[in-house]
N, C-alpha and C positions, 0 to 999 in steps of 0.2 A: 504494500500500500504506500502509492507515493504521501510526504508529506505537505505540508501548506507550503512550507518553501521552496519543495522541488514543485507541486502544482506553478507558483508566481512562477518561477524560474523559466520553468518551460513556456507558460501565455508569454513572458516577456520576449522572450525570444521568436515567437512567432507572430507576435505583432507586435514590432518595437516602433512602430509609430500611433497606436493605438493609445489610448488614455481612458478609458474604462474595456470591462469587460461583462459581461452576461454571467453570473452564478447558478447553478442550480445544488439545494443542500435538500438531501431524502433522510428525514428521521424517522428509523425503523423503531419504535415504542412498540412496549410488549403491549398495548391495546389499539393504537392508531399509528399508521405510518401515515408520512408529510411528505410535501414537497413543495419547496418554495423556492419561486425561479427569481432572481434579480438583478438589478444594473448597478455592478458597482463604478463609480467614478467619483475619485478625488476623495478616497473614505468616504462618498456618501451613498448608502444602498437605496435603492428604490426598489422595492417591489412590484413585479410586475404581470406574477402567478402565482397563485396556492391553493392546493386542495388536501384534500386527509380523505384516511379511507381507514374504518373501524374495521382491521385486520384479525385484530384479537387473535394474534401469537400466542399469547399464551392460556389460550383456552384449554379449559381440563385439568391439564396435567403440569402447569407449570414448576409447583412444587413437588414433582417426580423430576424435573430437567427433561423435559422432552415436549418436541414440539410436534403436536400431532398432525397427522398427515391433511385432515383440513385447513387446518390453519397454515401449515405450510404452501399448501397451494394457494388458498388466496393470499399469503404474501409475494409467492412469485408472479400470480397473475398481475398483483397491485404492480410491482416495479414492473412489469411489462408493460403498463400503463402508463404510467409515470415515464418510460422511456419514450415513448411517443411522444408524450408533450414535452420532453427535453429537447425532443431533434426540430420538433415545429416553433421551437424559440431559439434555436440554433447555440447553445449553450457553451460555450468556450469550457468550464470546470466546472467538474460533477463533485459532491461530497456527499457522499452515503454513510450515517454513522448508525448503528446501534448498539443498543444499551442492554435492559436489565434480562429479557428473555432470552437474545442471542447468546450474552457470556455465560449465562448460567448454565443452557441446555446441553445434554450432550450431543445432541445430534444438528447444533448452531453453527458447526462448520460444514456441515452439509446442506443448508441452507446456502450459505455463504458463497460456497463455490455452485449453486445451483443460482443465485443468480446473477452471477458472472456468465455462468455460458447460455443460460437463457432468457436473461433479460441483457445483460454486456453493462451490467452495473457493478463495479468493486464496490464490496463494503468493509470499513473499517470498523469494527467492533470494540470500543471503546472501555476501560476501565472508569468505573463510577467516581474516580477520583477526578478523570476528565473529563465525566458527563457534568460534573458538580462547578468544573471553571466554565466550560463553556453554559450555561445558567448562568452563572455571575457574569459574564460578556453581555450577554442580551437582557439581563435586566439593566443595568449599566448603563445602557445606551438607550433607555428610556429615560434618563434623568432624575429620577423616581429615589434615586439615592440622596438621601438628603443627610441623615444622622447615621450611627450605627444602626445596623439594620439587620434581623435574619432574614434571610430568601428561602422558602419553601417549595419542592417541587414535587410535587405526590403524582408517581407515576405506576402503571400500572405491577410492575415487579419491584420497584424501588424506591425510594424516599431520598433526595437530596437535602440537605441544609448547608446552607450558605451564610457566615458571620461578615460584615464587611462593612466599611463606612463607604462616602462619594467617592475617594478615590482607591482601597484597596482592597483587597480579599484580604480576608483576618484569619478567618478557618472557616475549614472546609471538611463536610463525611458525606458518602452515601451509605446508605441501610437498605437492605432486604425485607424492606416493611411496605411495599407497595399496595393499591389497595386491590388489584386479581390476586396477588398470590395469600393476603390476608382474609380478602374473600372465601376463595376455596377452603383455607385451611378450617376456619374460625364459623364464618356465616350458614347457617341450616334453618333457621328459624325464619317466619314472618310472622312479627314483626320480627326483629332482633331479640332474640332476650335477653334478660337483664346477665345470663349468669354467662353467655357467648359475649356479651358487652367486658364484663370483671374481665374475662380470660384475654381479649385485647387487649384491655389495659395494664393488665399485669406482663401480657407480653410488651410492651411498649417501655414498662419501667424497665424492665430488662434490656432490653435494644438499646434505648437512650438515654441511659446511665449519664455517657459523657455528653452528650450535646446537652446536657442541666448542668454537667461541671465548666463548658466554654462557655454558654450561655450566662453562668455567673459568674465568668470570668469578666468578658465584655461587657454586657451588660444592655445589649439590643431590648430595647424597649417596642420595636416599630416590627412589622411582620409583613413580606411583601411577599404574598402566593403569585408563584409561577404558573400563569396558563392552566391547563387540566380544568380541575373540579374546582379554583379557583373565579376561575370563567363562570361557571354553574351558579359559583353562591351567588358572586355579583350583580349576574343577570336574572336570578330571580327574586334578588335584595330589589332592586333596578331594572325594572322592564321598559325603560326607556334608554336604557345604556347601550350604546351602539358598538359590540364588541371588536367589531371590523375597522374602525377609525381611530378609537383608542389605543394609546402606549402601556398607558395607567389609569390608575381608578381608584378613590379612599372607598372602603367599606366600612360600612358603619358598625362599632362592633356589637352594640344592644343588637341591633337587626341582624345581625351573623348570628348570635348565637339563640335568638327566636326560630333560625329557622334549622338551624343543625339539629338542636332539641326538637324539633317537629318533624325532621328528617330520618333521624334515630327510631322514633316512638313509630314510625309509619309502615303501612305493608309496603309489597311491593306493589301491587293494583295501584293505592294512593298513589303513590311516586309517580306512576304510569302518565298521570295526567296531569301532574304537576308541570304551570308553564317552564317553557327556560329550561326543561331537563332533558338533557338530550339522550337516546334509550340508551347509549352504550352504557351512560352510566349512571341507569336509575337503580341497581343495586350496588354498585362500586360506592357513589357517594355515601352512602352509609359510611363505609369505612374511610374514605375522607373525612369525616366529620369529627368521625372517632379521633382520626390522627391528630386535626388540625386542632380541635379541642384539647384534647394532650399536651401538645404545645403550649399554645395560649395559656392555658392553668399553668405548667409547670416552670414557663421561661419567663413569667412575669412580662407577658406585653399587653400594651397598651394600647396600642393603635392598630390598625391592617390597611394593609393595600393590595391592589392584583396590578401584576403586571404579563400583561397580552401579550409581549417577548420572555421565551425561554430559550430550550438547546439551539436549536435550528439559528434563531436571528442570531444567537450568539458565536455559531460558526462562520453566519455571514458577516459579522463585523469583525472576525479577526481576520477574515479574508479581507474587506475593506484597509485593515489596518497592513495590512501585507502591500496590499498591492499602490500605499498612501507611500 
């Protein structure tokens, strides 16, 4: 897998009179793959395609590591798609990263190279350590960093946390607390019940020991959720919030936590029809709510915010910054 410097290296060299370039960056998520095509010139990205497609890799059997044979076809159907609308925007650099269900699985390198020869997409399969910087690049570049901050990023196999002021990353973990793989393991009930609830949360005190010991280190007050089930709460806090045009967004935290407690206590039918919730994740957000409430109690914050950039923009602006 070439790197970001040999990708610049090589554009520069074939169009060395050129001053932007076209990106395309494909995040493989163990629940939704992305693709977002855009114009970088002079460090500034514009985008100028995106779509997602509720893949759901790791359906079933995540927490066995393996990725079952449906879910693997609609992922290589997705990038077959996805490659289409790369060559119809004629894309100079491709970045395919994924995260928590590819590393994990055993059978992720056979994905891997299945779609290289049949879709002619490389992927680089990233450690959560650099799923967890690239998240702090695209929150970043929302402006949205004002004070010390935790960054949140609840993904379907994995949980980022991100410590940081306006200008640096402070610390940084990813965790195997995603909400499919806590799903499967943990959720059987409708509603939830209270005693699958304790057993989350006592797995949670176990997981995040230390992110309550760096958390009282730094002492982030402010909570900016990444994308996902962050997007969820916002928009159904704010049904006039136009998630497509926004960077960022304060949520209000009385209003967050009316509806996570409402979200908790609910079947799945309720959820069903609840506005603003999009199906992939009307039983995931349960365990969003779990997590993110976790937090909030345990790390003493105060405020929240969402931020509509996560990994993906944040690959695109360290491209930006490369080719700056």
């Amino acid at each position: 897998m070439q790197s970001f410097l040999a990708l610049n290296t090589i554009f520069s060299q074939q169009n060395p009179n050129k001053n932007q370039m076209t990106a395309a960056v494909i995040d493989l998520g163990t629940n939704t793959f992305h693709l977002i095509i855009a114009e970088i010139s002079n460090s500034e990205v514009k985008v100028l395609y995106k779509t997602n497609e509720p893949v759901r890799l790791g359906q079933g059997r995540i927490n066995d590591r393996i990725i079952i044979p449906e879910a693997f076809e609609r992922g290589i159907k997705t990038l077959k798609n996805f490659k289409l609308e790369i060559e119809k925007h004629h894309v100079d650099v491709v970045k395919a990263t994924a995260t928590s269900a590819l590393r994990s699985a055993d059978n992720g390198i056979d994905f891997v190279n299945a779609a290289k020869e049949e879709a002619e997409i490389e992927i680089e399969v990233i450690s959560g350590d650099k799923e967890a910087a690239y998240i702090f690049n695209g929150v970043k570049a929302t402006g949205a960093i004002k004070e010390t901050s935790l960054i949140m990023d609840i993904g379907g196999g994995s949980t980022e946390f991100i410590i940081c002021n306006e200008t640096e990353l402070l610390w940084k973990k990813s965790y195997n607390i995603g909400a499919a793989r806590l799903m499967q393991a943990y959720f059987h009930s409708d509603p939830m019940s209270k005693q699958e609830q304790d057993t989350i949360h006592d797995h949670l005190e176990k997981e995040l020991a230390d992110l309550k010991t760096a958390c009282a280190l730094y002492q982030p007050q402010h909570l900016v959720g990444s994308a996902g089930a962050f997007e969820s709460f916002a928009g159904m806090i704010d049904p006039n919030l136009n998630l497509n045009a926004v960077k960022s967004a304060p949520i209000d935290l009385n209003s967050y936590w009316k509806l996570t407690n409402s979200l908790i206590a609910s079947t799945h039918a309720a959820r069903e029809i609840m506005p603003n919730l999009i199906a992939l994740r009307v039983d995931m957000i349960v365990i969003a709510a779990l997590i993110s409430n976790y937090v909030i109690t345990n790390c003493n914050i105060q405020t929240l915010s969402l931020s509509t950039y996560d990994l993906k923009m944040g690959v695109l602006h360290q491209l930006a910054a490369l080719e700056s």
